[in-house]
N, C-alpha and C positions, 0 to 999 in steps of 0.2 A: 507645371507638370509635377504627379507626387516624387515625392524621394523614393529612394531603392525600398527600404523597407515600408512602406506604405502600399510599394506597386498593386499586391493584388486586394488592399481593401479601400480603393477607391476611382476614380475614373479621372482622365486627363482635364476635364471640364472642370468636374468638380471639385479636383485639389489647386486649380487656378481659382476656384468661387473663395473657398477659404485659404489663400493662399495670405500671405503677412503682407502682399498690396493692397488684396483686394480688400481685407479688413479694416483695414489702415483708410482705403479709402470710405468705408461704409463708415466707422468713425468723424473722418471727417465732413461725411455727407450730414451727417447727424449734427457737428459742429456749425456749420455753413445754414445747415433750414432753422436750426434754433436761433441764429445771429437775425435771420433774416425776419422771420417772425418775429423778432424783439421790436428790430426797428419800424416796421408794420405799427404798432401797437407804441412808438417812442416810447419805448424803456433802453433802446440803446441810441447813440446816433447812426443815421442813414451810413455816412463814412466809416464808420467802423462795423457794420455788417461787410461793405462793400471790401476793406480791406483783409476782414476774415477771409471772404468768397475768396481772395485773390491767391494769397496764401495758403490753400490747402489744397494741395496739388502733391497729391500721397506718392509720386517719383521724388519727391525732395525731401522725403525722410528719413531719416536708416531707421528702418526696423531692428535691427540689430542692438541698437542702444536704447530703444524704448522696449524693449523685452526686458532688456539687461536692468535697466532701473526697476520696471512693474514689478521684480522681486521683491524692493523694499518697500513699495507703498502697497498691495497686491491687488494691483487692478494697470488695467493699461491703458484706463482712459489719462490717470495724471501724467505720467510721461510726455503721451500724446496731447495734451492740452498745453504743457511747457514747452513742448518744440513748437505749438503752433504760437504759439503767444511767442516765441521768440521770433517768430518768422514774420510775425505785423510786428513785430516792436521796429523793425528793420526800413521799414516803408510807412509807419503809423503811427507812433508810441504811444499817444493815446489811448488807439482802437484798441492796443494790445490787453488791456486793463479787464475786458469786454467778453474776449473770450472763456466761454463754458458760464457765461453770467447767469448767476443762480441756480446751473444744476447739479448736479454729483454724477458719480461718475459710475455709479448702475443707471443712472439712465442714459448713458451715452452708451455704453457697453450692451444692456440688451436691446435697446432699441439696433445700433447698427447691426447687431449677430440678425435681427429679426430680418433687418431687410434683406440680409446672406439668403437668411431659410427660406424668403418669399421668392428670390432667385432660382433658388436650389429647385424649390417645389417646378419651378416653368422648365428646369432641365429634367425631372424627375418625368414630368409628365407628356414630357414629346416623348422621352424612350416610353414609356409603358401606352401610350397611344398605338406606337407600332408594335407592342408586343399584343396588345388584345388583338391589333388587328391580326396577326401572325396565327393567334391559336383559334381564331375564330374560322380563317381561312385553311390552318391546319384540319379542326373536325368537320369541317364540311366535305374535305376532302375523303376523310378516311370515315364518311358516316354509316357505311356498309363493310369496312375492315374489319371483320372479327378476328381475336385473339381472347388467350387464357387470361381472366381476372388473378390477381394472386393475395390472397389472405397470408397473414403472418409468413410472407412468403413463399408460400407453398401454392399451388394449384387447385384454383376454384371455378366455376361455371363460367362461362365464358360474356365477353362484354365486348363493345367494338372499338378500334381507339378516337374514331369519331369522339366516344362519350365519354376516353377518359380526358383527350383534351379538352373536351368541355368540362369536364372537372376542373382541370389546370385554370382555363379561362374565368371561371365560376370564383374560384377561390380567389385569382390578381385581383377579378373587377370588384369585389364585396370588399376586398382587406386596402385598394386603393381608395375607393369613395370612404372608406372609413375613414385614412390617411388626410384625404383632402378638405374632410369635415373640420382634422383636429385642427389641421395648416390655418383655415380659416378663422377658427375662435382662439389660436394662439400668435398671428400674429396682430398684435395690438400695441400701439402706445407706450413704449414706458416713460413716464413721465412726473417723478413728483419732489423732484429736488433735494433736500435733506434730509426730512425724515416723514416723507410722503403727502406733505400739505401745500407744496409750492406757498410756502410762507413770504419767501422772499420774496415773489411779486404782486402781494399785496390784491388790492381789487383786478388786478387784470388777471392773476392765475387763469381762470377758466378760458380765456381769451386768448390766449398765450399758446393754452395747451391747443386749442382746436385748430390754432392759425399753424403749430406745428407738426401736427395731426397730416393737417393738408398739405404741404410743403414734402413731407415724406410718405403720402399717401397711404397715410397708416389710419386705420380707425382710432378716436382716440376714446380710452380706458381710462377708469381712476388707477393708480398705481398699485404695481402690485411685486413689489420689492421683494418681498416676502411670501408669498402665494404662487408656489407654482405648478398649481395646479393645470392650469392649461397647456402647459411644456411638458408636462411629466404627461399627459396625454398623446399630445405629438409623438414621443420616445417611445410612449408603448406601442404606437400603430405602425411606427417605423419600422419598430422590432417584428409587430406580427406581419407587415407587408414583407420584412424581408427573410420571414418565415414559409410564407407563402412560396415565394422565390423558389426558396431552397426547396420545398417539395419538388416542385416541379424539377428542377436538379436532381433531384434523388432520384427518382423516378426513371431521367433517362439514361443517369449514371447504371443503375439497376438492369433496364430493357437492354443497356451496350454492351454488357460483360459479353464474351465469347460463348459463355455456354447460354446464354439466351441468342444474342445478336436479331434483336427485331428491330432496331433502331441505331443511327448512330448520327452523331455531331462530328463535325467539321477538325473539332480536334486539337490536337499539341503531338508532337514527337516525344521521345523520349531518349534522353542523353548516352544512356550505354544500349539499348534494343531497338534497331531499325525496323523493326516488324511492327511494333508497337503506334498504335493512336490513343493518346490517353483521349478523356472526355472535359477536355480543359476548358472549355465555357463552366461545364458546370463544377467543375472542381474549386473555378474562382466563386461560385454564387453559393458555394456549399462553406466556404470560409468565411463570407459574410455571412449566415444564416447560421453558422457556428458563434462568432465572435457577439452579435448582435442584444443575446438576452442576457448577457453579463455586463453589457453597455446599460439596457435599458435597468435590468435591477441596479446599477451605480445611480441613474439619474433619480429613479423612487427612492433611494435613500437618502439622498438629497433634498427631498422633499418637507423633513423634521428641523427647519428654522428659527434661529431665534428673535421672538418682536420684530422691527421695522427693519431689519437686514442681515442676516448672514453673515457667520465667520467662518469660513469654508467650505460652506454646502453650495454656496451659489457660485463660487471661486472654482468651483470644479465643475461647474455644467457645460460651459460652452466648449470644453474640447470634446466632453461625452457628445453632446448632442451633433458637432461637426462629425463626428469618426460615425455615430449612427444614421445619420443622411447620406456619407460617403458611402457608407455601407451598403445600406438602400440600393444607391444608384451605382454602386460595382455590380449587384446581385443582376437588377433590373438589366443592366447592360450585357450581363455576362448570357443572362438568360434568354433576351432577346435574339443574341447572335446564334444562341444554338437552335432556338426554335426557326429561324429564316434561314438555318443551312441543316435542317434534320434529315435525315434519310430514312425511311420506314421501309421497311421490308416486309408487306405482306403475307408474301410466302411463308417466311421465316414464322411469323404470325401461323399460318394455318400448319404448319409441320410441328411447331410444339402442343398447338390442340391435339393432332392425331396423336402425339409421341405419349399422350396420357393415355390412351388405347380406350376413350369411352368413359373411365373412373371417376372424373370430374362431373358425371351425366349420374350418378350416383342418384343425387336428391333428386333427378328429375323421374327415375323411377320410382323412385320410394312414396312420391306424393300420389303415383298414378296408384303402388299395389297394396299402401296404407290402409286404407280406408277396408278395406276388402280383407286384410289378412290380421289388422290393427299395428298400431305406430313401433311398438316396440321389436316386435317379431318383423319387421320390413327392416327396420335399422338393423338391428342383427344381421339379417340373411344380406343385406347390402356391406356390410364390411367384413364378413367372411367372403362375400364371392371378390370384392377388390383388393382384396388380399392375395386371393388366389390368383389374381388377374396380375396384380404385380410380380407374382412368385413365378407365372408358367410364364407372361410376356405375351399373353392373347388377353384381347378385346373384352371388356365387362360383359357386352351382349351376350359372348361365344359362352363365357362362362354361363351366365344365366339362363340363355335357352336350354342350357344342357342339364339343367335343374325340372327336373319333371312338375314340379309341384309351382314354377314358376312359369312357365312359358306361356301357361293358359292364362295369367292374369295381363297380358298387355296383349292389345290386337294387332293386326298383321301390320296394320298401317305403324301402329307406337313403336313397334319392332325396327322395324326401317327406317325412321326416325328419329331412334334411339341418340344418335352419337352426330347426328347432327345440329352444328351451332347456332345457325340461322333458327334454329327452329324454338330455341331457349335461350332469347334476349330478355323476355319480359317485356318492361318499359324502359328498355334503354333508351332506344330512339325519341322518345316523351321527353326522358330526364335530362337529353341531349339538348333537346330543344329550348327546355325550359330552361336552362344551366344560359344559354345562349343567347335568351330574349328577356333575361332578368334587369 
């Protein structure tokens, strides 16, 4: 479970993925398939793989004193490789010799963190599985609900919310498949010993790496110690998947306020006003989608390494890159829950169309009496009469008909039509669709 200060940037699942077991054991997992592949290939013996395997059983570790030591070596594979080699010296003394044979301890480090990410990525993706399905079954529902568009916050021609959750939908499923792309060309192999040549094993190098390739069902990669180029990708998609997020957060954070109330999520209380529902799914996916692009700019700065390995830059990635997936998958979760517990108020919806009395119907006259009176002179005579329209508290029509020099340019039928929504969607219902079958 995360700690208190953690609670709201990351999810129950996921602060046990990287939690100091789970890591501990992805290390050792890492330790155990490279023993095993050695002796595969006799560079070590059978017995001392097999006494590795036995002893690395990550409940028999303290995390706690291999933190405590990684201070002074700065990495946490040597700690951990000296408690395991003391744990075969115990039952093996020979095997013990065997342990981490030949590699360094960036390849033990990012290879285990990778097999975290490859975990992460399968909880990442059952939640946003049910969140497409959510907003897909949300705009089909609401494909004929009209309500006000709003530009720079204000009041604009009217759209259905059919099409803006198909926005929402539009935006998860493009920023996810981009996510899932990076996951795939970053997680790889790390694999290259000292100073990236697997020197130490001689003619079997390449044999070695594929046998432990398959062992942790990694693809295997020439090493890339230094190159991290396909991580710093992952981090930025991360970042913009849980930007994505956060729109849609904002959005219904926006729709809940009391002076809209078109919409509302399921909620949080509020410690001194019993009256109150905050919108607390999205308030937690609005702190990850806050925190997120000062993650991901940390991990690109990271990216300026010196020669065959890093003195600091690579020593700071894997809590960035953990707190960025955590993040992710706070957003992803927080935003899931609001969308399968939303409440839409279509009413609400058609009462703040009316409450603009017509005004937002503006450009749709303008396009009809343009042409016929020319573009400048319609703009004009359209923002003195909505002006006026806001000032007396009657309808744009009432104004305009009552303009002599206007009434004759729209026919009886435009007239009557005027202020109705249905009737100036455009292609919403297209961009609906299309948004939906992409």
């Amino acid at each position: 479970m995360p700690r208190l200060i953690e609670t709201l940037g990351t999810t129950g699942e996921l602060a046990d993925l990287f939690s100091d077991r789970s890591v501990l054991a992805a290390l050792l997992e890492f330790e155990v398939a490279l023993a095993r592949a050695q002796a595969r290939l006799g560079l070590i013996p059978q017995a001392a793989a097999g006494a590795i395997a036995q002893a690395a059983v990550a409940g028999a570790f303290d995390a706690a004193a291999i933190a405590c030591e990684a201070r002074q070596s700065a990495t946490l594979a040597m700690p951990m490789v000296n408690a395991l080699a003391a744990r075969v010296r115990r039952t093996d003394e020979p095997a013990a010799c065997f342990v981490h044979w030949g590699a360094t301890s960036q390849d033990a480090v990012d290879t285990a963190i990778l097999l975290l990410l490859g975990r992460a990525q399968a909880v990442l993706a059952r939640d946003h599985a049910r969140l497409e399905q959510s907003l897909r079954a949300l705009s089909e529902r609401h494909a004929d609900t009209v309500m006000l568009a709003r530009t720079l916050l204000q009041p604009a021609p009217p759209i259905t919310f059919g099409y803006k959750a198909a926005g929402w939908y539009g935006v998860v499923h493009r920023s996810w498949r981009r996510l899932c792309v990076s996951f795939g060309e970053a997680l790889r192999l790390q694999f290259g010993g000292a100073a990236g040549t697997l020197a130490a094993y001689g003619p079997d190098a390449m044999a070695l790496a594929a046998g432990l390739a398959a062992e942790l069902d990694l693809p295997v990669a020439a090493p890339w110690h230094a190159h991290r180029d396909r991580l710093a990708a992952l981090a930025a998609h991360c970042g913009i998947y849980t930007g994505a997020l956060g729109k849609i957060a904002r959005d219904i954070v926006l729709l809940m306020q009391q002076e809209v109330a078109e919409v509302e999520e399921a909620g949080g209380g509020s410690s001194a006003m019993p009256n109150k529902r905050n919108p607390a799914g999205c308030v937690v996916a609005l702190a990850a989608a806050n925190r997120a692009p000062g993650l991901v700019a940390s991990f690109l700065a990271g990216m300026v390494q010196e020669h065959e390995r890093s003195a600091g830059a690579w020593q700071a990635e894997w809590q960035t890159m953990a707190a960025l997936v955590e993040a992710a998958g706070s957003a992803l979760a927080a935003v899931s829950g609001a969308i399968d517990g939303l409440v839409v108020h279509p009413d609400r919806m058609r009462s703040n169309l009316a409450a603009t009395r017509g005004v937002i119907f503006a450009e749709k006259v303008k396009m009809i009496i343009a042409p016929k009176i020319g573009r400048d002179a319609a703009e004009a005579l359209l923002a003195g009469a909505a002006k006026e329209s806001v000032r007396s508290a009657r309808p744009l029509g009432e104004v305009l008909r009552q303009k002599n020099d206007v009434a004759a340019l729209l026919t009886a039928e435009q007239w009557a039509d005027l202020d109705r929504p249905e009737d100036y969607l455009g292609a919403a219902e297209q961009f609906r669709r299309q948004l939906l079958e992409d």
